[in-house]
Structure formats: C-alpha cells, structure tokens
Phi, psi and omega in degrees: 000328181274000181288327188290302178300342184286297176320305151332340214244302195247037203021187203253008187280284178267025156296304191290338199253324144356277165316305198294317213287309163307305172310314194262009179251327199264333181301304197275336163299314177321278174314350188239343208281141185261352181199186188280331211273310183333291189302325183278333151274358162259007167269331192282342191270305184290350188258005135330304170268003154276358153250358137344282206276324182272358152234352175303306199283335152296317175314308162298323204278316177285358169264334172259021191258156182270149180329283170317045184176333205261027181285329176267328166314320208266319196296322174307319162300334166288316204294271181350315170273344177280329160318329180288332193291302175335240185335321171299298194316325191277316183286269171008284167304303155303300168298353151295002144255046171232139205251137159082205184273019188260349207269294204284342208271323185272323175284349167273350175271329185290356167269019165314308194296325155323288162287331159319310191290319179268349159268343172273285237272343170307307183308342179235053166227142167270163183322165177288115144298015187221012121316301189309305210303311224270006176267005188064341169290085181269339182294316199295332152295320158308293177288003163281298171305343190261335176304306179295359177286307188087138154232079213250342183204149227285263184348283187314324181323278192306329187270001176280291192305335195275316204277284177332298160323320176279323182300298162343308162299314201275005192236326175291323157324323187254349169291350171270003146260014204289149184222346167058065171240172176276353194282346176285341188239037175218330208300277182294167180301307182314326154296306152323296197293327157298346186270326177288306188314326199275316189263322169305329220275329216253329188268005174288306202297338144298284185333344190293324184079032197261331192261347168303337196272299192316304184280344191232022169321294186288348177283343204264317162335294178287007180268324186274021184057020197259146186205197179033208167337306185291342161300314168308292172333314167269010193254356166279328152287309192308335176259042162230008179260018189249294198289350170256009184239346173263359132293324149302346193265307178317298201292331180257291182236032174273321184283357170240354172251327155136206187269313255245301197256359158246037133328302203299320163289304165293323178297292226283325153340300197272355170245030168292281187320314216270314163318251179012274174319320189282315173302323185264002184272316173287344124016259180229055174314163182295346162215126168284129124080042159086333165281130139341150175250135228237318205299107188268000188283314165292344166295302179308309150286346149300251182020283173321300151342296172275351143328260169334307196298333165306303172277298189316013190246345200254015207209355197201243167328297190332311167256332198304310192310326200286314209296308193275292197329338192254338189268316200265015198266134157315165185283324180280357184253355190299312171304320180283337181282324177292342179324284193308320187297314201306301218286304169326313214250325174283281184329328169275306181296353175260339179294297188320303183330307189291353198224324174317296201303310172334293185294321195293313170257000151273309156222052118078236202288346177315302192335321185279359202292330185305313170322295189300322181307296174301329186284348184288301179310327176293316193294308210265322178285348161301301175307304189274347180232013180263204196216144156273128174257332190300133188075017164232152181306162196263017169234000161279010165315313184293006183246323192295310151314298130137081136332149131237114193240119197251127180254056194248358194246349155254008170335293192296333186284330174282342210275341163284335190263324162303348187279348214228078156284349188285305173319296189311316178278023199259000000 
C-alpha cells in the first residue's frame, strides 16, 4: 500500500530501483544470518521489497507499453515469477545434498543477483511517460514516447505524436481534479467499478489455489502418496511447466482474445481440476489400514490434475490479472489502485499460506471443495461484470468505464503543442 503513494511521489521508475535496494538489504540479511531473530528480519525487509516490486513493475510495463502488445509486455511479469519458481524449485532440490549450513546459506544468497541486475539495468529505461505529464516535464514524456515508438518513418512519427496527445489531454485533464485520497477510488460509480474489477481480478487469482500448490506441492503429493525426494522431484518439474505455457499464451493469444474470456475460462478450468483432485484424493487416500497407497494411476492421476491447474492458470490469471489491474485505473487513481489490487492479492496469499498445509492434513481432500466453490462463483461474476479492455490505449479506459472527463482546461494547452512543430519533429 505504501508503494503507491512513493510512485506518485518519486515515479515508478525509482520506485523499482527503491524495491531492488531493499530486497538486497533483506537478502543479505537472509544469507548472513547467525540466528533466528537476524532471519525473520531480513524476511520481513525482503518482503517489503517484493510488495514494492509486485505492483510497480506491472504498473510501469502498462504504462510504457503501446495498446498491441501490452497484454504481452505486462504478461512478461507472470513469465518471470515463474521462472523464479523454475529455479527456486531447482535451487531446493539440489541444495539438499550439500552439508551443513552452506545448503540454506547459498540458496537464500542467490537471491541477490536478481536485484542487483535490476537495480543497475532500470537505470538505462525511461521514465513512465505518463508520469512525466503529470510532473509536468512534457518534453521529456514526448520524447519517451516517441523512443518508445521508433520514430524512424514519418508513419511511426504521427502514431508517437497521435498517442502523446491524447495521453496529454487526459491526464491534464484529471490533474485538475486529482485529490490522492483513497476515497477516489469509490467516489463515482465508474471508479468503483473499476476498483472491484481490479482488486477482484486479483483476489480470483489467489481462489485458483496456484500458490497452495507452489508453497505445499509435496504435502498435496503426500496426500496422493508420493512422499521424500520424489515429492521434491516432482514439484522441480511442475514449475516449469506453468511458465512455458504462459509464454505461449502472452506471445500467441492474450492481445488477440482479449482479457475476458480466458477469466472465463480459467475460472471454469478450475473447478474441472479441482473436481477431479478431490474425487481421486477422496478415493483412493494416502494409507488404507495403516498401508501406503500404492495405486499409481491414481498418483498419476491426481499429478495431471495438479499439472493442468498450473497451465490453465498460466493460460487465464497468471498474466491477465497483473494486466487488467493496472490497465483499468485513470493515471491519478493508478498507482493507488494498483496498490490497492496488489495489496488484495498479497493478503489472500497469506490467509492461504496460513491455513493450507493445515487444512490439507487435517481434512485432505474436503479442503479442494472451496476451491471448487469459489471458482464456480468466480465463473458467473466474470461473465457478468467484467468489461473487455483489449486494444485500447489506457485513457480509452473512460470510455470503457463510462468516465466523464472534461477536456475544455486543456484546450489552451493542446493548442500551444501544435503550435511548436520544431519540438514535435525533433
């Protein structure tokens, strides 16, 4: 929550480099520590700068990215934790045959290297234009846009120069209400609706039940009887298998079907699988009369199962969510809106975080019936309340919402930037 106001205050640009700075004070605390007290504060440090970082950096990609592209720019932030997922899982799995305190010291240090590179590689991308506008440093948003554009042929030139204007009117327009309370993001219907879409979008994507699989994959293993190493082993493939299917979905089809229908799809996904899992887990349990369970078909299946929830999740929430949450706020309510969904989405994983392993081994498969419940319930307010976003520029939003934005107080102001071809053309 406190990330929004630094973004307003100090753009998202050094906001991200902020995040990194923390993260890499919270790490080393992690990697260095001599006692407990050491570590649950350098977890508590790091997890400051992962709630920094986990609503800044969509937020900047949806602000420098163009209408065509940024269901996949933005989608690039799902691609990324999954890698991390990828490597961590991996990191895991290995250091468990390295002796002594050297197993946890190198796997809690590698997570250095990710922020140092991101806080030296921020430094050579530009500002959010549509920061600059609301700092008033309009040349310097011109010329963010027209780099990010290319301006390399008379065609690219005019669609840089068409997207600047508009972006231009409309944020000059809403600075002349801006009031940076939180009560702005209820004060109209439209805001509202956008606020729900956002922080909904985001507290679905916890019901998906994708981080009970990430943090308690082998306890959901060992309800399916799979247990020790092989339970690590197999939770060392499952995360590669979500992040390659959420590159294929950013790269092929989220910017041509839109935001909406695969919601529609993953909610409806999810209470397939989980139906499933709960049937063969209520089944075929993990010891009969005091015997292991034996029955591999049912291992194997159930695996699939949690297997499939990863790619539809990775094909539907994974990215959409960070996509819409961020995409659907006017520029004076974004940062704080985006805050807020972030804020949503962190709050539902830790009540999950807290309760899952619990529930998975005090009563096993009852546990998925929520799952199915919330996402059937997820399946019918998608279909009826959401809004399709695709393809529009992020100040055609007021139209998608039904805004009203009076642009008569930027009038004298557009009419000075047409006035100046030598700047437009430099």
């Amino acid at each position: 929550m406190l990330a929004g106001w630094a973004n307003d205050r100090y753009g998202r640009k050094r906001t991200i480099q902020l995040g990194a700075s923390i993260a890499l004070w919270g790490c080393a605390m992690q990697a260095g520590a001599n006692n407990f007290a050491c570590m649950l504060v350098g977890r508590i440090v790091a997890g400051f700068a992962i709630g920094i970082l986990s609503m800044t950096v969509p937020l900047y990609n949806t602000e420098i990215a163009p209408p065509k592209i940024r269901g996949f720019i933005v989608g690039l932030a799902q691609q990324m934790i999954g890698i991390g997922f990828i490597v961590a899982n991996w990191v895991g799995y290995g250091c468990q045959f390295l002796d002594g305190n050297t197993a946890w010291r190198l796997s809690l240090g590698l997570q250095l290297v990710p922020a140092f590179l991101l806080l030296v590689g921020i430094q050579f991308l530009p500002f959010s234009p549509r920061w600059l506008l609301e700092q008033n440093r309009d040349d310097e948003a011109r010329a963010v846009v027209y780099r990010l554009h290319g301006s390399s042929t008379p065609d690219a030139k005019e669609a840089a120069e068409r997207e600047f204007l508009e972006m231009h009117d409309i944020i000059k327009a809403e600075a002349s209400e801006r009031s940076r309370k939180l009560s702005d993001l209820w004060e109209t219907r439209a805001m509202l609706k956008r606020t729900l879409v956002a922080v909904g979008v985001q507290v679905m994507g916890q019901f998906s039940g994708i981080n009970v699989i990430n943090y308690f994959g082998p306890s959901m293993y060992t309800a399916l009887g799979i247990t020790g190493g092989q339970a690590l082993l197999v939770q060392g493939i499952y995360g590669a298998v979500g992040p390659i299917a959420n590159f294929f979905f950013i790269t092929l089809i989220l910017d041509s079907v839109g935001r909406k229908k695969p919601l529609i799809f993953g909610a409806g996904s999810f209470v397939v699988t989980y139906s499933v899992l709960t049937a063969i887990v209520a089944s075929f349990p993990p010891e009969v009369n005091g015997l292991p369970n034996t029955h591999v078909s049912a291992q194997r299946a159930g695996i699939a199962m949690i297997f499939m929830t990863s790619i539809f999740f990775s094909l539907s929430f994974g990215p959409v969510s960070w996509v819409l949450a961020s995409e659907v706020f006017p520029t004076r309510t974004r940062s704080m809106g985006t805050s807020l969904a972030t804020c949503a989405n962190w709050a539902l994983n830790v009540l999950f975080s807290q309760v899952s392993n619990l529930a998975i081994a005090n009563i096993s498969w009852k546990y998925y019936l929520v799952f199915i419940c919330l996402n059937a319930i997820d399946f019918v307010i998608i279909i009826l309340f959401f809004p399709e976003t695709k393809g529009k520029t992020l100040e055609e939003m007021a139209v998608v919402f039904g805004d009203e934005v009076d642009l008569s107080v930027v009038h004298q102001d557009e009419k000075m930037d047409h006035d100046k071809p030598d700047i437009v053309h430099a």
